[in-house]
DRENPA-3360 file (N, C-alpha, C; in nm, 2 decimals, always signed):
BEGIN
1 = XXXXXXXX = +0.09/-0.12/+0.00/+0.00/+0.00/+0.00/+0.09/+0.12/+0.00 ~ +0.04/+0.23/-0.05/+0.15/+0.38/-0.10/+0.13/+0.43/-0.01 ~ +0.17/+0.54/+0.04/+0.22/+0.64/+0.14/+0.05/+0.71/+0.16 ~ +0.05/+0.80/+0.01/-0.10/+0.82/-0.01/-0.22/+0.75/+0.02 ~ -0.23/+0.61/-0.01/-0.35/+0.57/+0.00/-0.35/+0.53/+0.19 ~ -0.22/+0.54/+0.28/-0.24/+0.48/+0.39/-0.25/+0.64/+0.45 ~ -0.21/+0.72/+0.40/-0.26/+0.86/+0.46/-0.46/+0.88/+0.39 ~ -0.48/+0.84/+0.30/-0.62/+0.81/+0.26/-0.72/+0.73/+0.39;
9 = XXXXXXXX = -0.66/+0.65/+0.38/-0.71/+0.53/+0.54/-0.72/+0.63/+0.66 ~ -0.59/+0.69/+0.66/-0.56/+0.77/+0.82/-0.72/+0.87/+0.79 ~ -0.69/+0.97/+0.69/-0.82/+1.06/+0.70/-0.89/+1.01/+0.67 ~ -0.96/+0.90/+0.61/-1.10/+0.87/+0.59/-1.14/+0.84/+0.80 ~ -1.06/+0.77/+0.82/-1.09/+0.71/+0.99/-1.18/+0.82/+1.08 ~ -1.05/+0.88/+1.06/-1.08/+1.05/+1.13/-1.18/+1.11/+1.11 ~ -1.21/+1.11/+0.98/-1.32/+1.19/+0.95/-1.47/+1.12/+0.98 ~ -1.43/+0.94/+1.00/-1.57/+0.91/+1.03/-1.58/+0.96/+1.20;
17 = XXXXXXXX = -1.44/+0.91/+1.30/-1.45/+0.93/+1.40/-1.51/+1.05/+1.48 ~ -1.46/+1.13/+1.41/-1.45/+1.27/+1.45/-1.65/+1.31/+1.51 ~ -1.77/+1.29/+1.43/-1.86/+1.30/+1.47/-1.93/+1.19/+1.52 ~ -1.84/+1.09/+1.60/-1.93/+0.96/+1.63/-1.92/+0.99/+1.77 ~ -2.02/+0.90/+1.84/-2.06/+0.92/+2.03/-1.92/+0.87/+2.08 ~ -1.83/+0.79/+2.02/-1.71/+0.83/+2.12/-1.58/+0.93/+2.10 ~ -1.57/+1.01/+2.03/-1.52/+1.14/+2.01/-1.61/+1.23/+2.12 ~ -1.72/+1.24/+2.13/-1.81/+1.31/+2.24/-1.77/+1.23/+2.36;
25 = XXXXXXXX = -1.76/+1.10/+2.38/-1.79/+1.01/+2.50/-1.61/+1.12/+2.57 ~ -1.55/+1.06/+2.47/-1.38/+1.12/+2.50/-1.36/+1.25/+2.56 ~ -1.44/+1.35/+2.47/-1.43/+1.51/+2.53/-1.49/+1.51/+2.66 ~ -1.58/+1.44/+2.69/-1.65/+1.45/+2.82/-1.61/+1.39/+2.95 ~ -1.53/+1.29/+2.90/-1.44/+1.25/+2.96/-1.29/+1.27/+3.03 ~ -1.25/+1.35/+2.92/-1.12/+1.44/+2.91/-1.14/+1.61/+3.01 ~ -1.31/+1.61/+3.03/-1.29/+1.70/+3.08/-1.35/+1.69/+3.29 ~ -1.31/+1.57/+3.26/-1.37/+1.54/+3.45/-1.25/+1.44/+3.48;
33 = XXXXXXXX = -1.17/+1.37/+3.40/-1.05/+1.32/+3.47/-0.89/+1.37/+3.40 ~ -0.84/+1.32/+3.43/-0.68/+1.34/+3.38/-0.70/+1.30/+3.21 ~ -0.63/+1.40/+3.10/-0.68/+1.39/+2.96/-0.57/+1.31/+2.94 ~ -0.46/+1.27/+2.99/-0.33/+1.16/+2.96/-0.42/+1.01/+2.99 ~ -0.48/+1.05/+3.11/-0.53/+0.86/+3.14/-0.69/+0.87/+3.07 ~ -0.71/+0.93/+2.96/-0.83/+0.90/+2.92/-0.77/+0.87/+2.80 ~ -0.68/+0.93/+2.72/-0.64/+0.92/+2.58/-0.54/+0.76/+2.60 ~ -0.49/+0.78/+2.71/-0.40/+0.63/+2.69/-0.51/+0.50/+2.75;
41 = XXXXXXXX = -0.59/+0.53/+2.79/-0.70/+0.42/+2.83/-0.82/+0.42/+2.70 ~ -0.82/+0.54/+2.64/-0.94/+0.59/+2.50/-0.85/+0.47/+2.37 ~ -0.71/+0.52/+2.41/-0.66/+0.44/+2.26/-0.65/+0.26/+2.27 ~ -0.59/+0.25/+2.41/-0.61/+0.12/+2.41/-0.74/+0.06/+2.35 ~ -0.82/+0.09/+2.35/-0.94/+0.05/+2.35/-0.96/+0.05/+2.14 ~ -0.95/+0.12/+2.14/-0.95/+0.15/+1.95/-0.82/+0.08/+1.88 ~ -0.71/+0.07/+1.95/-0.63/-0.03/+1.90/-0.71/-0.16/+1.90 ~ -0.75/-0.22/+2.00/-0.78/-0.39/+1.97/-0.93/-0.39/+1.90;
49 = XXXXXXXX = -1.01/-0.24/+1.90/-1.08/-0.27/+1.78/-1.04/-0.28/+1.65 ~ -0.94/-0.21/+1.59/-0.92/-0.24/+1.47/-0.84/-0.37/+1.49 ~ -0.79/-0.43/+1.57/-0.72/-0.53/+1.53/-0.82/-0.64/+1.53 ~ -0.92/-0.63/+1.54/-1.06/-0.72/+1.53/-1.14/-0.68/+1.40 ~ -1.10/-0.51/+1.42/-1.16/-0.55/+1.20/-1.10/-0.56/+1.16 ~ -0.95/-0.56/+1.14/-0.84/-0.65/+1.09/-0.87/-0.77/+1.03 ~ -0.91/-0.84/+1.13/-0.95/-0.98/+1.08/-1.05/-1.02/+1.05 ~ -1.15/-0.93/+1.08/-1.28/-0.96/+1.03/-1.25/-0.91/+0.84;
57 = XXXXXXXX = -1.14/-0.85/+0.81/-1.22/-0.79/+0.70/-1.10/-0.88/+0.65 ~ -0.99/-0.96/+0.69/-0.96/-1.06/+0.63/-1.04/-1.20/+0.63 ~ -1.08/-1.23/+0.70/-1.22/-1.33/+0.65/-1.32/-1.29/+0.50 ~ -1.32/-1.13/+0.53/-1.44/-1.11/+0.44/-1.35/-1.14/+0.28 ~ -1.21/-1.10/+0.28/-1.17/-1.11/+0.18/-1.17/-1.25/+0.11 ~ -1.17/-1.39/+0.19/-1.23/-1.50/+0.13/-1.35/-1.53/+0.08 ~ -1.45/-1.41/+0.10/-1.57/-1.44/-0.03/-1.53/-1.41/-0.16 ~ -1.63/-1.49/-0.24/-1.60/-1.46/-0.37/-1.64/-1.33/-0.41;
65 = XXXXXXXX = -1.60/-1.26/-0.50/-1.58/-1.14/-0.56/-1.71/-1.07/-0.53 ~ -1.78/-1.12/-0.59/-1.94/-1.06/-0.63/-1.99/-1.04/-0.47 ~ -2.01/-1.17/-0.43/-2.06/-1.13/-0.26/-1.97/-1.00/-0.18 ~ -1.88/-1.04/-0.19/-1.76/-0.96/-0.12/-1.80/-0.79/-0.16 ~ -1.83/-0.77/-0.32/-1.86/-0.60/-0.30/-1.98/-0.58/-0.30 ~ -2.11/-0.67/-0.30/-2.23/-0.65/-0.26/-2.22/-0.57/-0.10 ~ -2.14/-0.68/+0.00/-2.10/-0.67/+0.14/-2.05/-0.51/+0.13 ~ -1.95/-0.49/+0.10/-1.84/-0.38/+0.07/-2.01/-0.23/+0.01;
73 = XXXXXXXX = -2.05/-0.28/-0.06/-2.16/-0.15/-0.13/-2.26/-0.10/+0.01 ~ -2.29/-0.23/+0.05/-2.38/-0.26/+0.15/-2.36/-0.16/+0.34 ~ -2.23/-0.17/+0.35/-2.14/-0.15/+0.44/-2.13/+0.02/+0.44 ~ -2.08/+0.09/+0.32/-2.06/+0.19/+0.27/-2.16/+0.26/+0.27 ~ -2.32/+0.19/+0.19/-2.39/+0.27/+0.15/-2.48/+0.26/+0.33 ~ -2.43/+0.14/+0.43/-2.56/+0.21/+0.61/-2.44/+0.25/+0.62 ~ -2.30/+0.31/+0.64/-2.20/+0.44/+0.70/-2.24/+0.55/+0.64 ~ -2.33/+0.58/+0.50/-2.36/+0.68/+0.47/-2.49/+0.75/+0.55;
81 = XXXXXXXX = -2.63/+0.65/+0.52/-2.71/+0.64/+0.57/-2.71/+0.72/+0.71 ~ -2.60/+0.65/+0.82/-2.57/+0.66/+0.96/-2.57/+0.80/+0.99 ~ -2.44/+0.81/+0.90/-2.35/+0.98/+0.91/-2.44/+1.05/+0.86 ~ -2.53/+1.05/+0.75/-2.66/+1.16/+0.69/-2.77/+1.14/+0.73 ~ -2.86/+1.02/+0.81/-2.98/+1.05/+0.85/-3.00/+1.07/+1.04 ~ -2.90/+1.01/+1.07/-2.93/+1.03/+1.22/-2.89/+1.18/+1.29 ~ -2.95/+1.22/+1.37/-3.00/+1.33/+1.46/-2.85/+1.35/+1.48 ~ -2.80/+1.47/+1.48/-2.67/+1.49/+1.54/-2.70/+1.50/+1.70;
89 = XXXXXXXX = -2.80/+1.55/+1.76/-2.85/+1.58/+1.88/-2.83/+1.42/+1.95 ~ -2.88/+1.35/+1.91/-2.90/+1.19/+1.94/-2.74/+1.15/+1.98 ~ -2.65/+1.16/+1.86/-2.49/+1.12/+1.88/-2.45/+1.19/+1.98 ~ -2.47/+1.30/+2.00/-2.40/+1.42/+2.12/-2.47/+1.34/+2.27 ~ -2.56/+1.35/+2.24/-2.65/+1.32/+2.35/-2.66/+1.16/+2.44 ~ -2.56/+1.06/+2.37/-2.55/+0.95/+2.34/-2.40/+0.97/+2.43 ~ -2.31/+1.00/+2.36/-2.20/+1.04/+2.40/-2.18/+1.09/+2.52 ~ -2.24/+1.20/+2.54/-2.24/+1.27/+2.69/-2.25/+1.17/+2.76;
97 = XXXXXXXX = -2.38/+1.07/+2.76/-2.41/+0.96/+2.85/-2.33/+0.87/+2.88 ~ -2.23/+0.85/+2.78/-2.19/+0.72/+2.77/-2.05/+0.76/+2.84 ~ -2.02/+0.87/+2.85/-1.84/+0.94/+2.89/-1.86/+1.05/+3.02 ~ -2.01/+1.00/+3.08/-2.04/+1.08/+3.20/-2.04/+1.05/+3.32 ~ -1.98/+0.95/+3.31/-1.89/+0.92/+3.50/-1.83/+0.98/+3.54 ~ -1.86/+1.00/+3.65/-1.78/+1.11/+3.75/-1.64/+1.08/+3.74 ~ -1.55/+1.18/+3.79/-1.41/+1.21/+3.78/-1.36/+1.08/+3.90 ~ -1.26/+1.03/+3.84/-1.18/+0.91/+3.91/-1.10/+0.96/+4.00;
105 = XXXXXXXX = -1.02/+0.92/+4.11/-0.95/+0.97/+4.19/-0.80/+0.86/+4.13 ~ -0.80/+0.79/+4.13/-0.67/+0.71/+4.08/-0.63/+0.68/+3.88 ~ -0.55/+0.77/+3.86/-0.47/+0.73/+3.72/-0.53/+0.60/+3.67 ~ -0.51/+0.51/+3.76/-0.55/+0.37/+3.69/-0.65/+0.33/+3.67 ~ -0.74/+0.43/+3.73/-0.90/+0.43/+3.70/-0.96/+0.48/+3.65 ~ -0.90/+0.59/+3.59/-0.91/+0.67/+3.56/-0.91/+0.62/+3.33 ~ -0.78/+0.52/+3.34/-0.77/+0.49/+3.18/-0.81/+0.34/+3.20 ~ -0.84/+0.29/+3.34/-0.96/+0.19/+3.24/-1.11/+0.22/+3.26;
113 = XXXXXXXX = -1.14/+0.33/+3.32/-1.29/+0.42/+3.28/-1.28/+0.41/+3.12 ~ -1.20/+0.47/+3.09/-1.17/+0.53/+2.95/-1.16/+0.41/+2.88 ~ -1.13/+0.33/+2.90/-1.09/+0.20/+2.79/-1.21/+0.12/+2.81 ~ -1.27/+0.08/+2.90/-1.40/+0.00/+2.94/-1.51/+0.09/+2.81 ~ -1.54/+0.27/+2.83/-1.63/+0.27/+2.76/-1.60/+0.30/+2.60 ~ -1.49/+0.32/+2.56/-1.48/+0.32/+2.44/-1.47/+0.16/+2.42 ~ -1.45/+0.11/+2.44/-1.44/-0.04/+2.39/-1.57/-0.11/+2.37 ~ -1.63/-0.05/+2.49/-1.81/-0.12/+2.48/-1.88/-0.04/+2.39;
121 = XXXXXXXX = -1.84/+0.05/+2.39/-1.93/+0.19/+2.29/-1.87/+0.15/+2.11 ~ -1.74/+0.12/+2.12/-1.73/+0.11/+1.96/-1.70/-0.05/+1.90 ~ -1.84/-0.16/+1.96/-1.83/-0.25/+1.94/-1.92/-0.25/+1.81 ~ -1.90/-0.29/+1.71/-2.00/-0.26/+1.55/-2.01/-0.15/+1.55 ~ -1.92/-0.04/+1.58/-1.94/+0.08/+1.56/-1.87/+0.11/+1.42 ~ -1.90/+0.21/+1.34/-1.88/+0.26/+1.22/-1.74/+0.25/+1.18 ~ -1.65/+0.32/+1.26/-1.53/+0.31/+1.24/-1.47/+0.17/+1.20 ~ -1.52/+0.03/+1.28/-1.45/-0.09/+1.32/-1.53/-0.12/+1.15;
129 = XXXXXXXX = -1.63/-0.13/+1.16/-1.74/-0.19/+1.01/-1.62/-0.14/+0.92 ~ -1.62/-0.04/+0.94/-1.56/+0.02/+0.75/-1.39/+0.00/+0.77 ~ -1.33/+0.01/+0.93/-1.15/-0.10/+0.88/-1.16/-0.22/+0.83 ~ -1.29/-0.27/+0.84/-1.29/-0.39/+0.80/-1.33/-0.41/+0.65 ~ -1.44/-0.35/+0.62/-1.41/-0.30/+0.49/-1.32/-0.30/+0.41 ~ -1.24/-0.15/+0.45/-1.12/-0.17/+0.38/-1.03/-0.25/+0.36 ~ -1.00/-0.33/+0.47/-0.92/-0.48/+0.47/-0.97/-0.58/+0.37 ~ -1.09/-0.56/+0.36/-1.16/-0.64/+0.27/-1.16/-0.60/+0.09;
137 = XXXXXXXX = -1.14/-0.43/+0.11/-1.13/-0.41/-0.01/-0.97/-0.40/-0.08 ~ -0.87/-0.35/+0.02/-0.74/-0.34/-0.01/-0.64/-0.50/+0.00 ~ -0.68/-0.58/+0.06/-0.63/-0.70/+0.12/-0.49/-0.68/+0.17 ~ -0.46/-0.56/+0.24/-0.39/-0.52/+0.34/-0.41/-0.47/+0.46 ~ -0.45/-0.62/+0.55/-0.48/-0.57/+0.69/-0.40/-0.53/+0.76 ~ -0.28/-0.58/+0.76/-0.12/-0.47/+0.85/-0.16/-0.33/+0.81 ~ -0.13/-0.32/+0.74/-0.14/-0.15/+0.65/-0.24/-0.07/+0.73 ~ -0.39/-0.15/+0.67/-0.47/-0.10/+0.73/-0.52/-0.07/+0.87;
145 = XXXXXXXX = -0.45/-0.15/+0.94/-0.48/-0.19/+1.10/-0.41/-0.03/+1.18 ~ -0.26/-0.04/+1.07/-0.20/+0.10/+1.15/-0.26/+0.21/+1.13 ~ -0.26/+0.22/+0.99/-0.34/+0.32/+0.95/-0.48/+0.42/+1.06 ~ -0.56/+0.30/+1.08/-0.67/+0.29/+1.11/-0.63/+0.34/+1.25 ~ -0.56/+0.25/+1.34/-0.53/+0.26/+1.47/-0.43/+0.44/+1.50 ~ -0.35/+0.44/+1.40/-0.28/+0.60/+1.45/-0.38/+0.71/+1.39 ~ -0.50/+0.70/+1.34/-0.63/+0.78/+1.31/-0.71/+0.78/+1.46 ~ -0.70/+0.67/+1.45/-0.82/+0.68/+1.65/-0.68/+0.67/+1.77;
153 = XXXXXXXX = -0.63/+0.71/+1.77/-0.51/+0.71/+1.83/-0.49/+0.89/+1.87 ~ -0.52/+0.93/+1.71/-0.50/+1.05/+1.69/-0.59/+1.14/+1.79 ~ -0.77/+1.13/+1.71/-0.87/+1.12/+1.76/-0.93/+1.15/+1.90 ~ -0.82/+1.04/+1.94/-0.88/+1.00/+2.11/-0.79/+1.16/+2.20 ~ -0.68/+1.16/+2.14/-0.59/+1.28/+2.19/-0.66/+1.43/+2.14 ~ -0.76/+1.43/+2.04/-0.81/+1.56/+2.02/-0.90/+1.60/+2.10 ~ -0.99/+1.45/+2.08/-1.08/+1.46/+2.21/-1.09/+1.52/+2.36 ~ -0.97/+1.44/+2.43/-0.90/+1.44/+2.55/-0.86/+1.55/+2.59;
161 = XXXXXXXX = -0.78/+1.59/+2.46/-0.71/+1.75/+2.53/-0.75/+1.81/+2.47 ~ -0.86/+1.87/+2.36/-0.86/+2.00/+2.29/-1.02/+1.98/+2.26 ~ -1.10/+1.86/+2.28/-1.22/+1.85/+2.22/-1.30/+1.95/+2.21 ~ -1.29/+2.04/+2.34/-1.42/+2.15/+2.38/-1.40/+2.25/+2.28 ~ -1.29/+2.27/+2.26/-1.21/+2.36/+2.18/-1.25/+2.35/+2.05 ~ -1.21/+2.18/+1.98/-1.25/+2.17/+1.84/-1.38/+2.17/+1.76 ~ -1.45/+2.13/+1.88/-1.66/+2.12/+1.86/-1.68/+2.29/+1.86 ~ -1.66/+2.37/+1.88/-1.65/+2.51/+1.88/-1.62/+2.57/+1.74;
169 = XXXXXXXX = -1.49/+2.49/+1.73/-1.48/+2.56/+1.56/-1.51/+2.48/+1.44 ~ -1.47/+2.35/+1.45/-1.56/+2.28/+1.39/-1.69/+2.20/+1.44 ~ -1.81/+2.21/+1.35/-1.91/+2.22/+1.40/-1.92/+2.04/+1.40 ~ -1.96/+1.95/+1.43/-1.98/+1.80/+1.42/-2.07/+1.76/+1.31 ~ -2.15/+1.84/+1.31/-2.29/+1.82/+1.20/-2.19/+1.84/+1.07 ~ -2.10/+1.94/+1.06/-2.08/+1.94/+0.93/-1.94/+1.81/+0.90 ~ -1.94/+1.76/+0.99/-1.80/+1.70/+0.96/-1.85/+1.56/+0.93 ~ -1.99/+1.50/+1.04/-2.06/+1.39/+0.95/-2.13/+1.41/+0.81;
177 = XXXXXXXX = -2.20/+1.51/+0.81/-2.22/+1.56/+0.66/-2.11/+1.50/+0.53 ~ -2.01/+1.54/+0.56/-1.88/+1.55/+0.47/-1.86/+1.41/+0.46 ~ -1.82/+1.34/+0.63/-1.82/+1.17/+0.63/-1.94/+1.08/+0.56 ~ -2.05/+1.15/+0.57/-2.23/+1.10/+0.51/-2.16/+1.08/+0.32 ~ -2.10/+1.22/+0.30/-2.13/+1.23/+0.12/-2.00/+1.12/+0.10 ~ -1.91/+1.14/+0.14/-1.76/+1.06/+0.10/-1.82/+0.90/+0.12 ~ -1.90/+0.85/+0.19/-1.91/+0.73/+0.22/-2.06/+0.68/+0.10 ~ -2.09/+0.76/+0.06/-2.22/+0.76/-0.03/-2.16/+0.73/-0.16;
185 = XXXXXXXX = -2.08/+0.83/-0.17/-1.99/+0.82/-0.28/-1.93/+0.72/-0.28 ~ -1.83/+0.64/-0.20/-1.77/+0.48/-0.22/-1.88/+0.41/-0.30 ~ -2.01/+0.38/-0.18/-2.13/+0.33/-0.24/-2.16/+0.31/-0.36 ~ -2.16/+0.40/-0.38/-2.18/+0.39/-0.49/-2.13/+0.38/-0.61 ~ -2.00/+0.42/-0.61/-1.92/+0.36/-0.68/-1.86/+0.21/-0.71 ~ -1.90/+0.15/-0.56/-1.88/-0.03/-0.57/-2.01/-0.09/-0.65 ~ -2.15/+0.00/-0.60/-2.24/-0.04/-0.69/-2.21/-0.07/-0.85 ~ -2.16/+0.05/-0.85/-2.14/+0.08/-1.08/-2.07/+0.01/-1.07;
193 = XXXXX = -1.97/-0.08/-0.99/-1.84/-0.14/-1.05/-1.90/-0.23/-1.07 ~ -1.96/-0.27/-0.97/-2.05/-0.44/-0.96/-2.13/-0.48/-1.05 ~ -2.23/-0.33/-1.11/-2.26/-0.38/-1.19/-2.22/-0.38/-1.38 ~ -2.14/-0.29/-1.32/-2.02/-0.27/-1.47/-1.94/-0.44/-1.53 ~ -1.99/-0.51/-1.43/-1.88/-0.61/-1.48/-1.89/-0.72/-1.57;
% end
């Protein structure tokens, strides 16, 4: 995989992450305990998800072709659906709940607060669906896995230390907007391939 397409991976991640309930779960979090033990307890947690779509999207790569991009169209076109029909109020609101435990008194409980609910919160969550995806469509899970993982890696640290800050100037709504049309667009372009063939 090229330099480009694994910096492609890194911002496609980001940009789904960026308006999903644990980027909110994170900031809310970051802002009632220590933002070091939420981001090193936030990434643990996003590391061993992608290394679980890792291998889910090497499985998927043993279907035959035709199934494999129905799956892949299918995938792309509910991440679009997700990012453009649901309530931005709903994700915020979701989020707050889910990263609203009271402030920890110990470091260590502080990053497995942090790792317990991003781990529970982004189980079939969007991000993990579509590394898998990609593993499925590039048939480079290593590649992918890093890629993927120093995007929520990234993520989790914007969150943590600067979130309040970044929801302020960039607005969330428009950033799923942007992740809604780019993921419509794959869609649909696996569609025409599939049926181009």
């Amino acid at each position: 995989m090229s330099l480009a397409a694994l910096a492609g991976v890194f911002g496609l991640i980001c940009l789904l992450e960026l308006p999903d309930k644990s980027m909110v779960a994170t900031v809310v979090m970051g802002t009632r305990a220590r933002s070091t033990m939420v981001w090193a307890g936030a990434s643990v947690a996003f590391v061993v998800h992608m290394g679980i779509a890792a291998v889910a999207g090497g499985l998927l790569t043993r279907l035959p072709r035709t199934p494999k991009d129905i799956v892949e169209a299918v995938l792309f076109l509910a991440g679009a659906a997700y990012l453009l029909l649901v309530p931005e109020k709903a994700v915020e609101e979701k989020g707050a709940t889910t990263g609203g435990a009271e402030a920890s008194t110990t470091r260590w409980h502080e990053a497995v607060t942090a790792f317990s609910v991003i781990f529970v919160g982004e189980f079939g969550d969007l991000t993990q669906i579509q590394a898998a995806n990609l593993v499925a469509r590039t048939h480079q899970p290593v590649e992918v896995f890093v890629a993927s993982s120093l995007a929520l890696v990234s993520v989790a640290g914007v969150g943590a230390f600067a979130g309040q800050a970044l929801v302020r100037v960039l607005p969330l709504a428009k950033v799923r907007l942007a992740g809604g049309l780019v993921f419509l667009g794959l869609g649909i372009y696996t569609l025409v391939s599939l049926i181009s063939q």
